[in-house]
N, C-alpha and C positions, 0 to 999 in steps of 0.2 A: 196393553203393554207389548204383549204380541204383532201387533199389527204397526205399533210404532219402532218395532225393532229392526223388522222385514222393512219398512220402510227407508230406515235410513240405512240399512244394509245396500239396498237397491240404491237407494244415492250416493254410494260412494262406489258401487260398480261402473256407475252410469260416468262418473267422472274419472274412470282410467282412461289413459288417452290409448290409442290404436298401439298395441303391443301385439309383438309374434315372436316366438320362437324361431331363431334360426339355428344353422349347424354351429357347434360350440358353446349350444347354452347348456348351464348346469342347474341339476334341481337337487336341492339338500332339502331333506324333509323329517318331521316326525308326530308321529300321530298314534292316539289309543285305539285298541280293535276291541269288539266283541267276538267272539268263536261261539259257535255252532258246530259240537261235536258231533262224529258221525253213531248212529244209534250202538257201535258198539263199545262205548262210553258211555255210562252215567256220573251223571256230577252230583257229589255230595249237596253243593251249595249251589243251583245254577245261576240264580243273579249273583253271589261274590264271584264265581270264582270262574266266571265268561269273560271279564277283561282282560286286557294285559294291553300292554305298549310297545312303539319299534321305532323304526327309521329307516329312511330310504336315500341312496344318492344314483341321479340320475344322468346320463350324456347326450343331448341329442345331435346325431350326425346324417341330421337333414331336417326342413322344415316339418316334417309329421314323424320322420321315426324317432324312438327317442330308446335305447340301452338302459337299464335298470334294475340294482340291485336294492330287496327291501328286505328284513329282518325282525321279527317279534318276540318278543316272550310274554308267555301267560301262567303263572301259577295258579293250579287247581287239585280239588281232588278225585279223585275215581273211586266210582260208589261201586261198591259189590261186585268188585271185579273178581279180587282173589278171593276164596275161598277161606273163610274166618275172617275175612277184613272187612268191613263195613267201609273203611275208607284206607284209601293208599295215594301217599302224595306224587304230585305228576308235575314238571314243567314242563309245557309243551313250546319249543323254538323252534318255530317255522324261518325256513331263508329261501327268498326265490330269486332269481335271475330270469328277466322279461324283456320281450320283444316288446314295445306300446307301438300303437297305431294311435297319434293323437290328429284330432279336426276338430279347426277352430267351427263355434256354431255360428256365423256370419261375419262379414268382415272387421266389423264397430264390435263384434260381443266379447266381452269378457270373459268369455264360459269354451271351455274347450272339453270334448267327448274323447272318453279314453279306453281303447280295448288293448289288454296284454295278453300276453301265451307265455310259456317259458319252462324249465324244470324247477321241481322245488324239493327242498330237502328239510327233512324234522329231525329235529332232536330232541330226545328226550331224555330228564334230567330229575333230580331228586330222590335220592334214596336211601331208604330210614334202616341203619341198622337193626339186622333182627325180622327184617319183615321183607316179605316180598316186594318188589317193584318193577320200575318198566326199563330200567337199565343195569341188566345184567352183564357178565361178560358175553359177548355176542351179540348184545342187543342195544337199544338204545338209538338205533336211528332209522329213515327211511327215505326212498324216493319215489317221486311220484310224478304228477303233472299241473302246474297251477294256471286258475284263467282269472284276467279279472278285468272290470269293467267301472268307470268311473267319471265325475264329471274335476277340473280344475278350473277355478274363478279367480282370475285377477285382483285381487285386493288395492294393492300399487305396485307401480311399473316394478318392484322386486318383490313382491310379497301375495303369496296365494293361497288359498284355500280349497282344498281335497278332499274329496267323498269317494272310497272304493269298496265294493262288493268284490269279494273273493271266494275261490272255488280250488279246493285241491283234492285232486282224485288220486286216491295211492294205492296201488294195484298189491302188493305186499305188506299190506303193515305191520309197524314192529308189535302191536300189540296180539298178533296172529301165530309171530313166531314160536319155535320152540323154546328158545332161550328164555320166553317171556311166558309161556303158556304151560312150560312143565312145572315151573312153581303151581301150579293149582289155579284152575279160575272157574268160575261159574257158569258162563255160558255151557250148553251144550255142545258148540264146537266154535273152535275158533273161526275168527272173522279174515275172510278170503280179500278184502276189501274195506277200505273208508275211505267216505267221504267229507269231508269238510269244510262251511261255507262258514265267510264270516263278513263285515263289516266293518271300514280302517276312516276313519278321519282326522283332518287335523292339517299344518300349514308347514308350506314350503318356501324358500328360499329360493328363485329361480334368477338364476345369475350369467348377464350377458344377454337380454332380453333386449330384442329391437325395436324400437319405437318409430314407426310410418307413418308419423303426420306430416312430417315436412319431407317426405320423397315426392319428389318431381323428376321431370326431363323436359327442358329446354332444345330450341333448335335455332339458330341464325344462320342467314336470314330465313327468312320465311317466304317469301316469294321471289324469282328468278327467270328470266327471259335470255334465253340462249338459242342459237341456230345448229341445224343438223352436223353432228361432228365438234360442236363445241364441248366445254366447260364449265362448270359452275362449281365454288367451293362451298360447303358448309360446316359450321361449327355444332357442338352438342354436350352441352352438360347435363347429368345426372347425379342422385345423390339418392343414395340408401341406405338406412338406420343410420343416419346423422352424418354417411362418409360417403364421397366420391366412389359411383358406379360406373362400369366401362360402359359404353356406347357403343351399340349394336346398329348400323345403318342398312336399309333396305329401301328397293324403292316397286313400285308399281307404274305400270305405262311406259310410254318409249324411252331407253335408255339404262346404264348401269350406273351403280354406287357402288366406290372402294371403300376399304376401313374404314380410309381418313377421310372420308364423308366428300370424295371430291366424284362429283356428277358430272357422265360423260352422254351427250344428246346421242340417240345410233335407232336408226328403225322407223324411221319414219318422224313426221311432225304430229304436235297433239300436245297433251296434258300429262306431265308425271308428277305423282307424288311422292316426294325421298320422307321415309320416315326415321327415326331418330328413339330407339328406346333401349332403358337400361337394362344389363342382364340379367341383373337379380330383380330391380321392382317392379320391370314386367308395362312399367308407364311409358308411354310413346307420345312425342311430340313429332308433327308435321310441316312442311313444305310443299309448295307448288312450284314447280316448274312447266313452263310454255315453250315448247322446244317448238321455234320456226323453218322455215324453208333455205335454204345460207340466199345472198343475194345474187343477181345475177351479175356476168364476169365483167368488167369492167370495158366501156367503147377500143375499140381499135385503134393504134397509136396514132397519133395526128403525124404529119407531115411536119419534120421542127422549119422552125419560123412561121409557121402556119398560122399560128396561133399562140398563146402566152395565157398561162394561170396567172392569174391578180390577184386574187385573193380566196378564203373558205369563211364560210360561215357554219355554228353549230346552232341546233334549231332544238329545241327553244335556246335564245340567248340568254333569258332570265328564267326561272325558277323558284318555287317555294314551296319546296316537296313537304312533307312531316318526316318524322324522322325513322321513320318504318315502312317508306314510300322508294323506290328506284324511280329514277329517274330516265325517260330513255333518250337517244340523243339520234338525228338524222346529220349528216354532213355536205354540205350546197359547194360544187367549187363553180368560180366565177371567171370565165378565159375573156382575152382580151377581145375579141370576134363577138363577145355579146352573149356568147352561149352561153349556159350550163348544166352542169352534170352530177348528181349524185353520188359520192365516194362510199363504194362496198368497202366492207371489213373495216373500217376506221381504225383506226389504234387510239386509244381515249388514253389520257393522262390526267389522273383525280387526285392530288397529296390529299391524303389522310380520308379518302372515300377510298370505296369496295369496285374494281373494274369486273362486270360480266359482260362480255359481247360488248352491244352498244348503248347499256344498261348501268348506270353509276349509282350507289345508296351510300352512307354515312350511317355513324355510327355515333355522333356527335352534333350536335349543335350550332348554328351560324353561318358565316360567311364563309360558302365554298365558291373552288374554280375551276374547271374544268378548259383542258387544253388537249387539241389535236392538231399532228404533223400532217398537213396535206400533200406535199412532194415541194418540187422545186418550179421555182417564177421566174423573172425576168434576171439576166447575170445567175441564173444557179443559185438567186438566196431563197434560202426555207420559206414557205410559206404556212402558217400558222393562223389557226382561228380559235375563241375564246367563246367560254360562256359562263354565269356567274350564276349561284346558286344560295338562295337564305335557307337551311335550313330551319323547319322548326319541329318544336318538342308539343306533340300534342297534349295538353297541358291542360290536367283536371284541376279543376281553381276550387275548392271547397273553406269554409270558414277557416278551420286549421286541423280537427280530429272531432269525432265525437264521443262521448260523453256518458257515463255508468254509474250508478249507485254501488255502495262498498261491496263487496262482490257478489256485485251483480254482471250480468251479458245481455242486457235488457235496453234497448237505447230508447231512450225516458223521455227527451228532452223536442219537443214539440220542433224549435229552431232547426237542431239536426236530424231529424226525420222528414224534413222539409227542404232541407237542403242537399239531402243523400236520394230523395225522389227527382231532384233537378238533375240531378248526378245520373240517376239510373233512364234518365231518357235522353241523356246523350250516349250512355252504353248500349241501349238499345238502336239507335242510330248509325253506331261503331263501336260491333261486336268483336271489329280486328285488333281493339286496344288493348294494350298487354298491362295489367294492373299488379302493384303489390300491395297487402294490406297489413298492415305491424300493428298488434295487442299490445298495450302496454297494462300497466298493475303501479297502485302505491305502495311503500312499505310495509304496509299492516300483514301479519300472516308470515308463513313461511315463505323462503326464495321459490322451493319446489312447489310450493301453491301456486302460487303467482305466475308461474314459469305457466301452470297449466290452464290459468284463468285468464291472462292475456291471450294465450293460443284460441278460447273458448270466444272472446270480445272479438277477435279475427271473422271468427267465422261464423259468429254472429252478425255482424255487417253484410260476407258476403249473403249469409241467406235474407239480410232484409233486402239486399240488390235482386237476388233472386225471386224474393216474394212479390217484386213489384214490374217485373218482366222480361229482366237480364240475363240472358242467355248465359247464365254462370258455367255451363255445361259444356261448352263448346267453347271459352275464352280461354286464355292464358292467365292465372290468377293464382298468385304466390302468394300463401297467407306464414306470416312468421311471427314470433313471440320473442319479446324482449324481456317479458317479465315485467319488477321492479327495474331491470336495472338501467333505464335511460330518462330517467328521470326532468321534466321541465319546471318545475317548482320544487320549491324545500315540502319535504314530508313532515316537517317539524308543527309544520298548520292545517287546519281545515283546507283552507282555500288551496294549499299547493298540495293535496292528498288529491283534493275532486279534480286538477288540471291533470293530472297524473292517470287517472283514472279512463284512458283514452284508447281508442282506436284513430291510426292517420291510415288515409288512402292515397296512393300518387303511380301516375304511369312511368312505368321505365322503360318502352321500344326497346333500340336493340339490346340495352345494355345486359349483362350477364347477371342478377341479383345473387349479393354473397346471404349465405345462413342466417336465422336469428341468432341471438347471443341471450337467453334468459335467466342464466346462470351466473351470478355475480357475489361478491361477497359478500358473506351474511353479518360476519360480524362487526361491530361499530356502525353499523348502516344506521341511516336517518329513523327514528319510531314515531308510530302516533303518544302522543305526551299520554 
């Protein structure tokens, strides 16, 4: 029984999802102690009368410290203290106010180590008309120094479970003074000192708890070719505990990063990397920049009538980039003499593509055109040249999702393990493909289950991409949870329960991926009959 208890105990730590503590979280808690009185106490009864119970509310204002006040009481009695009393009743209410020092014990663990320090103050309480006790006038309380030490376990993303060992050392105690020690007591001489250890468990509330599955940091684009003294713009999204985080740019090798992520080439030609991470989740996505040599100044003016521009050409004149790919452009002008010349600096004109240098990408799909102004031709009219571009969407073709047993993360199905291996050896061919992977769940079970077992089918996919030689480690791969709630068949049936039961895979390039959404309404929703 034992051993099946611990069991499922461990299965349901194992399924909290990545939960932290940040500044602003609250812990309301409350839990039974045993006391461990210091030797100059004896207890009448020590198994009754070593319990007692309390509660604690917590602040913490930062990821490891955390502010904390906790409180007990224990009714007992005191054996042979006073003098003709065999027993004397005693409440003892310890309060302390603590410093915690908490660390999580690995990044995935449920279990966070907890050391406090703090001051602590007792009181003591109950007293029997007629007979001596430990609150007289003058007495009745003390102070001292408390330390403790403890582990807290995630239970669910709000709910935890607390084990502390406690130590309070009280350098005066009330049971030493005169107030307390001229009634009569037994000892040979009063106690200069106690100490007191004890033992507190039981569950917290911990409220405003951050959940880091789905933090990431994005970067667009991602690669960039500019010449010394140029430009390059980039974009950068980040998200932490479910909410947009600022964006911190930096870069390494030749050249600097503003704020607003715009890249300026200085220092020479080479290789820069601008990196892109958020300030709180500490995750950084990258870019390469190729910072070139600028081109050389352009021939010496011809002699007019000399000679006559006809026309320009852009090279390549067709294209068929992907959609994660720039594209670079050289420009041919073509004079009436037969010669030609090479136009430095171009000025490129892309609707609805990205202009770097002589470098154009998209962000979109299809029939693009690219136009440059060459200078002036015959009579003073513009000379202009053209070039046309298809973009495409590097496009993971798979069955349509695959496929789970009722909550299960186990992909079963012979078909889709065979067709997610075809998959993972064009990943491994291109490792630059930027993937998202959406869990979904049927109706069966709770919203909040669901929410967590879709997220679970996510990244169970990617570790089968992983297991089979996907550089999972080094891609771009947004894994997100829909839950139940996007449903493609009726939950009313078998059959549209197992279609439901899904992971989809699909590449998005440049585009931006918004959040999962796994939180849907519970009530009236579709049941298993």
């Amino acid at each position: 029984m034992r051993a099946y208890v611990l069991s499922a105990s461990l299965l349901v730590l194992a399924a909290v999802p990545a939960l932290a503590q940040e500044k602003g979280t609250k812990e309301i808690g409350a839990f039974i102690k045993y006391t461990h009185y210091d030797k100059s106490f004896t207890q009448s009864s020590e198994r009754q009368n070593s319990y007692g119970g309390g509660g604690r509310l917590g602040y913490f204002f930062s990821r490891h410290w955390e502010l904390e006040l906790d409180g007990s009481v224990n009714a007992t009695d005191a054996k042979n203290f006073f003098i003709g009393n065999e027993s004397t009743a005693l409440v003892y209410m310890p309060f302390h106010l603590r410093l915690n020092f908490n660390q999580r014990l690995g990044d995935n663990s449920p279990f966070t180590w907890i050391l406090g320090a703090g001051p602590a103050y007792n009181r003591y309480g109950k007293r029997v008309v007629g007979e001596p006790g430990f609150r007289p006038p003058g007495g009745g309380s003390d102070w001292g120094l408390g330390l403790s030490t403890g582990i807290r376990a995630m239970l669910t993303n709000w709910l935890a479970f607390r084990v502390d060992g406690t130590l309070d050392y009280i350098p005066s105690p009330n049971n030493g003074k005169t107030a307390v020690t001229s009634q009569g007591i037994t000892a040979a001489s009063p106690p200069s000192s106690n100490t007191n250890l004890g033992v507190q468990a039981g569950l917290s509330l911990m409220l405003g708890m951050c959940n880091r599955k789905a933090d990431g940091t994005t970067i667009t684009p991602t690669t960039a070719t500019v010449t010394t003294g140029g430009t390059a713009s980039f974009s950068a999204t980040s998200t932490h505990c479910g909410k947009s985080d600022q964006v911190v740019f930096t870069v390494s090798g030749p050249g600097s990063v503003n704020a607003m992520g715009i890249y300026t080439a200085s220092g020479g030609t080479g290789t820069a990397t601008v990196s892109a991470c958020g300030q709180h989740n500490k995750l950084c996505s990258t870019a390469t920049v190729t910072v070139t040599a600028p081109a050389p100044p352009p021939p010496p003016a011809e002699v007019p009538g000399a000679r006559v521009l006809t026309r320009c050409e852009l090279n390549p004149a067709t294209a068929s980039p992907r959609i994660d790919q720039p594209v670079s452009y050289t420009v041919t002008l073509y004079f009436s003499d037969g010669t030609t010349a090479v136009l430095p600096n171009a000025v490129l004109s892309a609707p609805g593509g990205t202009v770097s240098g002589n470098s154009v990408s998209w962000s979109t799909p299809g029939g693009k055109t690219v136009v440059v102004s060459c200078g002036s031709g015959a009579n003073g009219t513009e000379v202009t040249g053209s070039a046309t571009a298809d973009v495409q969407r590097f496009a993971i073709v798979i069955r349509d999702s695959v496929y789970f047993m009722i909550d299960s993360t186990r992909i079963y199905r012979t078909d889709d393990q065979t067709q997610l291996g075809e998959v993972a050896k064009l990943l491994i061919a291109h490792p630059d493909i930027r993937l998202i992977i959406d869990g979904h769940a049927d109706a069966d079970a709770s919203v909040a289950h669901n929410s967590r077992l879709a997220m679970n089918r996510a990244i169970s996919m990617k570790k089968f991409l992983a297991d089979h030689g996907v550089p999972v480690d080094r891609m771009t791969i947004v894994l997100r949870s829909f839950g139940e709630c996007v449903p493609v068949a009726s939950n009313e049936t078998a059959e549209g329960r197992t279609l439901n039961r899904r992971a989809e895979l699909r590449e998005f390039g440049n585009e931006t991926p918004g959040p999962g959404n796994p939180i849907c309404k519970e009530a009236g929703r579709e049941r298993k009959p």
